[in-house]
N, CA, C and O atoms as a GROMACS GRO file, in nm:
protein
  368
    1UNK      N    1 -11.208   6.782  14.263
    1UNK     CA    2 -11.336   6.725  14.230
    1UNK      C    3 -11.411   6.699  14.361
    1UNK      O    4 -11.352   6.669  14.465
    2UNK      N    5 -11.572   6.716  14.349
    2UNK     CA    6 -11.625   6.688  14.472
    2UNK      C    7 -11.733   6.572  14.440
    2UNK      O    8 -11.806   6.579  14.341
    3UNK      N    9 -11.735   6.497  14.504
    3UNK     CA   10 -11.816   6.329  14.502
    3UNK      C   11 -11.916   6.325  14.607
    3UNK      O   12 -11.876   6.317  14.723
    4UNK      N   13 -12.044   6.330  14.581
    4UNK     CA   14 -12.127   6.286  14.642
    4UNK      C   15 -12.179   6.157  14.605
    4UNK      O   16 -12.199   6.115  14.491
    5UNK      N   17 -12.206   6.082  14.741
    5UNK     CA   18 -12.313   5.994  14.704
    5UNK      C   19 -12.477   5.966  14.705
    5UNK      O   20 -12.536   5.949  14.812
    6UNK      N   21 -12.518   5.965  14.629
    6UNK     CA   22 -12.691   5.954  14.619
    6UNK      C   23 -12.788   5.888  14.720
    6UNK      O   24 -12.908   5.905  14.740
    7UNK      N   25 -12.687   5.801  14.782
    7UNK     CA   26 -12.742   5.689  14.850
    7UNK      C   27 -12.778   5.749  14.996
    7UNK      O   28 -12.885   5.737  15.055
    8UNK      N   29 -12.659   5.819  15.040
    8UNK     CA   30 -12.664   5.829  15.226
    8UNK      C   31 -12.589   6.016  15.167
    8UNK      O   32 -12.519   6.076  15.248
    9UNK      N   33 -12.613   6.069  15.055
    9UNK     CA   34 -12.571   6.224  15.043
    9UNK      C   35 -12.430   6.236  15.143
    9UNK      O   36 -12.420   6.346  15.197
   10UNK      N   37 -12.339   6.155  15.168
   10UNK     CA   38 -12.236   6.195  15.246
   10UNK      C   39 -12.116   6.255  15.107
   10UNK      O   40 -12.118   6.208  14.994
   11UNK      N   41 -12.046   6.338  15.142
   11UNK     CA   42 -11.979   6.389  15.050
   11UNK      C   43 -11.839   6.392  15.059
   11UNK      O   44 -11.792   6.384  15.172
   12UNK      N   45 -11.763   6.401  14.964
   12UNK     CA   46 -11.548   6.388  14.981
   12UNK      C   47 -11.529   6.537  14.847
   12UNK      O   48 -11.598   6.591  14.760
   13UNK      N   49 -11.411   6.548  14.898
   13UNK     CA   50 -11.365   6.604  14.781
   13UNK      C   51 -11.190   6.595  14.753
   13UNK      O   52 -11.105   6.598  14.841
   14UNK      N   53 -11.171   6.588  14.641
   14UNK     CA   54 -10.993   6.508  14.648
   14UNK      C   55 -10.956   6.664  14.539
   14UNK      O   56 -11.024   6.737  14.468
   15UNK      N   57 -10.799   6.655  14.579
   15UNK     CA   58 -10.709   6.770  14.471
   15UNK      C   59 -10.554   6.703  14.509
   15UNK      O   60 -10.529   6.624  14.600
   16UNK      N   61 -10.478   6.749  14.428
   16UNK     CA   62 -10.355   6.744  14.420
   16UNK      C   63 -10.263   6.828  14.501
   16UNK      O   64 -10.251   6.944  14.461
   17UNK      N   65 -10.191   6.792  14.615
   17UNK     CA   66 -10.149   6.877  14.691
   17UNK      C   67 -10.062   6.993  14.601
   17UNK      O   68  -9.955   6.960  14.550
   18UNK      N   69 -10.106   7.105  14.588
   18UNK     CA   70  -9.930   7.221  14.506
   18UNK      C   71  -9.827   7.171  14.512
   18UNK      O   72  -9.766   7.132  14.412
   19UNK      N   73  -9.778   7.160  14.655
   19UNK     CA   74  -9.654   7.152  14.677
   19UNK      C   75  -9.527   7.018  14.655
   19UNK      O   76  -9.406   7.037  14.645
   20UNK      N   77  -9.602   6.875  14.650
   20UNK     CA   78  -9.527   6.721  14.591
   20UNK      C   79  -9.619   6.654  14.541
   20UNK      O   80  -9.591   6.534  14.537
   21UNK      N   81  -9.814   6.707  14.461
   21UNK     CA   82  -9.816   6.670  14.404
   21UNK      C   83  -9.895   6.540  14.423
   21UNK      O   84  -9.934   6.478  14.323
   22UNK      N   85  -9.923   6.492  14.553
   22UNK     CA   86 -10.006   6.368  14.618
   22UNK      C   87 -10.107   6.379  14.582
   22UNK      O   88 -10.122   6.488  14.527
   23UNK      N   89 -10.218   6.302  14.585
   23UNK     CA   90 -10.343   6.327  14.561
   23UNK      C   91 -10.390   6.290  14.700
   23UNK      O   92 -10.351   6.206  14.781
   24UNK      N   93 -10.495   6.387  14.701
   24UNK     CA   94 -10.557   6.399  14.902
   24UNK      C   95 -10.715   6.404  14.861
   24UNK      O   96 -10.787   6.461  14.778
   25UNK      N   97 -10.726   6.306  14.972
   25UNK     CA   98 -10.902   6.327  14.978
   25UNK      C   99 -10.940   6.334  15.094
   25UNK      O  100 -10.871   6.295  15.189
   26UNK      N  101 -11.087   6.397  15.105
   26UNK     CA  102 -11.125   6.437  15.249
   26UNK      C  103 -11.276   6.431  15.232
   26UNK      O  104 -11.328   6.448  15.122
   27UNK      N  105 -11.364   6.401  15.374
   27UNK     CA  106 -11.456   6.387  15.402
   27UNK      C  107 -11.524   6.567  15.352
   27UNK      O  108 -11.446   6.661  15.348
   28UNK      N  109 -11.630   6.580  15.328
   28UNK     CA  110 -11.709   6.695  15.349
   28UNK      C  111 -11.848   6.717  15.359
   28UNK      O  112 -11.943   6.689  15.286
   29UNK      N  113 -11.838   6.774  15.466
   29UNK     CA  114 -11.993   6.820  15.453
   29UNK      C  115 -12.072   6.895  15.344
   29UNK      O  116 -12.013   6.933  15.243
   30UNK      N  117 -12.217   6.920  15.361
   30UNK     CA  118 -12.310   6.946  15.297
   30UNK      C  119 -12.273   7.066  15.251
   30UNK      O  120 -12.284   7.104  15.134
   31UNK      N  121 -12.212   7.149  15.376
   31UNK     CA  122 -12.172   7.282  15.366
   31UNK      C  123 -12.035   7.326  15.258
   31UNK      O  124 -12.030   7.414  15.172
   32UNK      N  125 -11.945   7.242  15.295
   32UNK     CA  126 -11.847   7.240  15.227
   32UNK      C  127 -11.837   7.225  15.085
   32UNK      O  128 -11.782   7.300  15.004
   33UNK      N  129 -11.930   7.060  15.059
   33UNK     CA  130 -11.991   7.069  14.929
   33UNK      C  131 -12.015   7.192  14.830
   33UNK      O  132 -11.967   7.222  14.721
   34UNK      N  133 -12.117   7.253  14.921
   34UNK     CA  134 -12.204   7.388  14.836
   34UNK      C  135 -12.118   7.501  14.768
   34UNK      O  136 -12.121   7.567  14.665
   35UNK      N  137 -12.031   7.488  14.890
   35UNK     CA  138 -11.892   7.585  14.900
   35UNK      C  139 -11.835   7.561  14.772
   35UNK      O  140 -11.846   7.639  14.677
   36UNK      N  141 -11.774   7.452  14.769
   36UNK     CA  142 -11.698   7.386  14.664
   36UNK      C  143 -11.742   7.407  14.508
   36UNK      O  144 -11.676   7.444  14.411
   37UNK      N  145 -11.893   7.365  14.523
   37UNK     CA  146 -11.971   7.381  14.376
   37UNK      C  147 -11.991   7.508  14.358
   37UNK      O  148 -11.964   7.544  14.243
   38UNK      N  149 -12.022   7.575  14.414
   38UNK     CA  150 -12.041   7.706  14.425
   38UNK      C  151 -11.914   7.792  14.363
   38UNK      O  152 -11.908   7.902  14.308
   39UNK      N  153 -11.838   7.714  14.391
   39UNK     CA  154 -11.669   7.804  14.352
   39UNK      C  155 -11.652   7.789  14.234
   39UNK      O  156 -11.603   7.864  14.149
   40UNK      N  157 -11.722   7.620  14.223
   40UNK     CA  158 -11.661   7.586  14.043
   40UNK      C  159 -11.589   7.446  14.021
   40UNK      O  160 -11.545   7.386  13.924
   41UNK      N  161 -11.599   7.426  14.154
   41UNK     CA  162 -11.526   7.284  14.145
   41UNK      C  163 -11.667   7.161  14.066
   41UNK      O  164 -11.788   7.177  14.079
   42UNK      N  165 -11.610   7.069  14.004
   42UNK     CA  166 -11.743   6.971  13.929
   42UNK      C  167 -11.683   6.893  14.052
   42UNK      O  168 -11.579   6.884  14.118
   43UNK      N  169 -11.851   6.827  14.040
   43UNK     CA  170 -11.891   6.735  14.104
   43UNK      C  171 -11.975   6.632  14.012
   43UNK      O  172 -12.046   6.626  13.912
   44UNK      N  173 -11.924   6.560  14.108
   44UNK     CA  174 -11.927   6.391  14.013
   44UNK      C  175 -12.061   6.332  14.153
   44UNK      O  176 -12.050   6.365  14.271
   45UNK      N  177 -12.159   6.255  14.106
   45UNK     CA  178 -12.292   6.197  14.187
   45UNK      C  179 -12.239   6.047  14.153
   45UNK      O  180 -12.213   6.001  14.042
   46UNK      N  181 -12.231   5.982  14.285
   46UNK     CA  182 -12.172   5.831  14.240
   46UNK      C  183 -12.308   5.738  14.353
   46UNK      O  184 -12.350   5.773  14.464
   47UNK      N  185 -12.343   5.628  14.278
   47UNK     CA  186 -12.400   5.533  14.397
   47UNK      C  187 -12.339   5.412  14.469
   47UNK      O  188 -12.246   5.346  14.422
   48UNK      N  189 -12.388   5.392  14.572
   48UNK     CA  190 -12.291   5.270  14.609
   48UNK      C  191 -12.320   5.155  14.542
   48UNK      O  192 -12.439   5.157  14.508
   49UNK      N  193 -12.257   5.045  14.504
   49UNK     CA  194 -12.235   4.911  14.427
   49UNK      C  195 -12.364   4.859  14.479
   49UNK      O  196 -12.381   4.868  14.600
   50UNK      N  197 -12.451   4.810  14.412
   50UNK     CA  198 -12.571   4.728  14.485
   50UNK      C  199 -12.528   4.561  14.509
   50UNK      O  200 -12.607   4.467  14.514
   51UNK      N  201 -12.392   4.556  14.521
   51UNK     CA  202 -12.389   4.440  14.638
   51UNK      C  203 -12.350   4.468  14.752
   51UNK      O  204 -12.289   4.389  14.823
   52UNK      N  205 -12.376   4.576  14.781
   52UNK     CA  206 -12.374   4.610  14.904
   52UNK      C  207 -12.517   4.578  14.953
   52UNK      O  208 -12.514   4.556  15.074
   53UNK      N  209 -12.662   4.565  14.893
   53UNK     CA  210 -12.771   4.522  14.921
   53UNK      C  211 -12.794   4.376  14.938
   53UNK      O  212 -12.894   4.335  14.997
   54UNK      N  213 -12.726   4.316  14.899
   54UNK     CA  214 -12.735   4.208  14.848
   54UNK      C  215 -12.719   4.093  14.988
   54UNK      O  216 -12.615   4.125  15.046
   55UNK      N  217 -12.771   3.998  15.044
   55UNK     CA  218 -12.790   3.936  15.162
   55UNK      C  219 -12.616   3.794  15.144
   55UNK      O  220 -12.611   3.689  15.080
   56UNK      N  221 -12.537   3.843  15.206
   56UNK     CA  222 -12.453   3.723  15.237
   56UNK      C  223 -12.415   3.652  15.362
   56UNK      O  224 -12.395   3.692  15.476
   57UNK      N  225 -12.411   3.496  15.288
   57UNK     CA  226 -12.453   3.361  15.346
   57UNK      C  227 -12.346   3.280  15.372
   57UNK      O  228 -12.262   3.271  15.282
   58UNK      N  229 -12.326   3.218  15.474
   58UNK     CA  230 -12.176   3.134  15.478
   58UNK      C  231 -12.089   3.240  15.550
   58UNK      O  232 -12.099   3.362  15.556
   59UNK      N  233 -12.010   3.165  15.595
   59UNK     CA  234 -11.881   3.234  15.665
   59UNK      C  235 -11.832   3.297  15.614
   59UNK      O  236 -11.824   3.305  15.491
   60UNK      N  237 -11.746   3.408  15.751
   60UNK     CA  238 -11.671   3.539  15.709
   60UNK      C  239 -11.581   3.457  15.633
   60UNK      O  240 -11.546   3.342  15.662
   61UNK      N  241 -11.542   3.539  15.517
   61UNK     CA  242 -11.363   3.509  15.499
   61UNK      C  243 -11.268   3.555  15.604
   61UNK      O  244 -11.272   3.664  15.661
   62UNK      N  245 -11.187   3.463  15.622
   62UNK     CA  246 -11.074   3.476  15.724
   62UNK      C  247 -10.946   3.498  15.622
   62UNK      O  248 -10.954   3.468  15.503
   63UNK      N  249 -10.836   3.548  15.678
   63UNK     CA  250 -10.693   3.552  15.651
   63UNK      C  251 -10.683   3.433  15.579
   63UNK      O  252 -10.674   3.433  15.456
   64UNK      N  253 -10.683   3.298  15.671
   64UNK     CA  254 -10.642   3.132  15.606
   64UNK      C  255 -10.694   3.167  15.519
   64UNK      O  256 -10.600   3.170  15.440
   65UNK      N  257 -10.846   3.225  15.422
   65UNK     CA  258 -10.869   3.205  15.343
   65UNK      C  259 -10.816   3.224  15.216
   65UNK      O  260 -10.820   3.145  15.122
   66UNK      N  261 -10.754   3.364  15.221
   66UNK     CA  262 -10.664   3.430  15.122
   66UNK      C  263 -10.548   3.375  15.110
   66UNK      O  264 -10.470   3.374  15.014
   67UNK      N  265 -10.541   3.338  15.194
   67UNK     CA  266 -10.340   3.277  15.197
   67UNK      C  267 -10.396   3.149  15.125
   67UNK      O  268 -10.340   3.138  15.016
   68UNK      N  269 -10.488   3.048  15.147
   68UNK     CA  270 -10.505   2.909  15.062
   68UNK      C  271 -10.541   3.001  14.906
   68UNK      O  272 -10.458   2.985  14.818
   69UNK      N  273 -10.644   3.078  14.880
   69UNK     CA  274 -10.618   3.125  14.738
   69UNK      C  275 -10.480   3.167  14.660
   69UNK      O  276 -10.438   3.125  14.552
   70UNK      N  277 -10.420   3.269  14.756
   70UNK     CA  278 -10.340   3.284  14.701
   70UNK      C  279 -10.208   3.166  14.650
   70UNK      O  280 -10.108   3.175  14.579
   71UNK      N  281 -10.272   3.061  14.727
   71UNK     CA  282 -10.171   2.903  14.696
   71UNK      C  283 -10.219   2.880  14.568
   71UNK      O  284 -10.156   2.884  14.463
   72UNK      N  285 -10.340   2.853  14.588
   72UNK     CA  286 -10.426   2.795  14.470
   72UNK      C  287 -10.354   2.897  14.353
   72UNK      O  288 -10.293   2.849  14.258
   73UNK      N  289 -10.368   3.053  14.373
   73UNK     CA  290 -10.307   3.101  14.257
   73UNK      C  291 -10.199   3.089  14.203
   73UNK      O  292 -10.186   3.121  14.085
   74UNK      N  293 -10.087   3.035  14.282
   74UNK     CA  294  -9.959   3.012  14.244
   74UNK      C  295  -9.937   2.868  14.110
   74UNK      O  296  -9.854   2.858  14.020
   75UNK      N  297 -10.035   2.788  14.146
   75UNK     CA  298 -10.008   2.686  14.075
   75UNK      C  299 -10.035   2.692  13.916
   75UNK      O  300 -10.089   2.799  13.890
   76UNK      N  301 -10.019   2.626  13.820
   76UNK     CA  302 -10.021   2.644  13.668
   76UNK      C  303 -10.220   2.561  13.649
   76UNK      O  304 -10.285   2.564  13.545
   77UNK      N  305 -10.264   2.503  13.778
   77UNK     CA  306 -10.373   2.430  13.685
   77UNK      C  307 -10.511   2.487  13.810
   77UNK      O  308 -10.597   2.425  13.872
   78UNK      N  309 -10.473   2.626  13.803
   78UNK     CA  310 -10.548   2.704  13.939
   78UNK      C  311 -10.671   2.736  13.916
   78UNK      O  312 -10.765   2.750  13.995
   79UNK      N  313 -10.662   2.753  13.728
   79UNK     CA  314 -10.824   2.772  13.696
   79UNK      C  315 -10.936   2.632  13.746
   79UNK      O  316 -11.033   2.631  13.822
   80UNK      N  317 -10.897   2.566  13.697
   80UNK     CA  318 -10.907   2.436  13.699
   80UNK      C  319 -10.965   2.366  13.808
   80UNK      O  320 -11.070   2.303  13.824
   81UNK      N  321 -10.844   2.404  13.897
   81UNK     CA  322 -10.903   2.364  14.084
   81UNK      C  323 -11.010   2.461  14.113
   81UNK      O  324 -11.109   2.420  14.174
   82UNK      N  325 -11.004   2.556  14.084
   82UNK     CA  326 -11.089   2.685  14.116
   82UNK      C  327 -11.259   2.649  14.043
   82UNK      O  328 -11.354   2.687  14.111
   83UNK      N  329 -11.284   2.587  13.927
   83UNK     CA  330 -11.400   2.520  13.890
   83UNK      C  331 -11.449   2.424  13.955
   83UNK      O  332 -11.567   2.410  13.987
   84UNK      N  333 -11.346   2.345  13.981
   84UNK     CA  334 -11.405   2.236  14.053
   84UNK      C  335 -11.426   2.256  14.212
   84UNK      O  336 -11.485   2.160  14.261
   85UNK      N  337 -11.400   2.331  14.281
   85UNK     CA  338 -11.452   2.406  14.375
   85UNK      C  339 -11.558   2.470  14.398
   85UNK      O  340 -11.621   2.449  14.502
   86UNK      N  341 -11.606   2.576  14.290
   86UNK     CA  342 -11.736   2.566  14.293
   86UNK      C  343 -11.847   2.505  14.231
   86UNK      O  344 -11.967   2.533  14.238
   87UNK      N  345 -11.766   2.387  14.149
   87UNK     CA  346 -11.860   2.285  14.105
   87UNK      C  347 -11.963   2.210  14.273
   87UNK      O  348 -12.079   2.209  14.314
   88UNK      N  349 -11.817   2.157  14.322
   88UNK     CA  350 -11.858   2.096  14.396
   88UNK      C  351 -11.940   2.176  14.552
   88UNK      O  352 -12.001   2.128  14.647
   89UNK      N  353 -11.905   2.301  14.518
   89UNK     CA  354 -12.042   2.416  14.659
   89UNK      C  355 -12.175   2.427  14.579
   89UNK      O  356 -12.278   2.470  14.632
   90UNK      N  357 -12.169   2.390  14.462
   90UNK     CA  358 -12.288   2.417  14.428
   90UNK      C  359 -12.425   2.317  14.485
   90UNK      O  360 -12.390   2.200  14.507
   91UNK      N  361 -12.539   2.339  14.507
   91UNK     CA  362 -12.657   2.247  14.526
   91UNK      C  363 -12.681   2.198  14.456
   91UNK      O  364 -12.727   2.251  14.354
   92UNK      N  365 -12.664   2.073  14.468
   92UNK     CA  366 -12.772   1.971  14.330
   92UNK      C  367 -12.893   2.008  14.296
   92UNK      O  368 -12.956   1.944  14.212
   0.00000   0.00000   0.00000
């Protein structure tokens, strides 16, 4: 299959290696593309997620950050803490 995106036209195309069967993907050009469609391979037009547009505020997440979620996830009342967390980031 060959994947372009709409957004910045950069292009991949993925197959199943013959021989064990992996699945491989690779960058391609415009050229390669044409090549590809041209042969018969479908191509799939994908856009990027529009939160990728989207303006974010507040600090990077760090490592500590994931490791305290992933605490928070361990516990039985995680939904719970997890509301009241962003109860309390929210603006009055």
């Amino acid at each position: 299959m060959v994947r372009v995106c709409s957004d910045d036209e950069s292009g991949s195309y993925t197959f199943r290696c013959p021989t064990c069967a992996v699945a491989v993907a690779k960058g391609a050009s415009k050229r390669i593309v044409d090549l590809l469609v041209s042969s018969g391979v479908r191509m799939e037009v994908w856009r990027m997620p529009a939160e990728l547009a989207e303006p974010h505020v507040g600090p990077q997440l760090q490592p500590d950050d994931l490791l305290d979620f992933h605490l928070v996830l361990e516990r039985d009342d995680w939904f719970s803490e997890l509301e009241d967390l962003v109860r309390r980031s929210m603006p009055n």
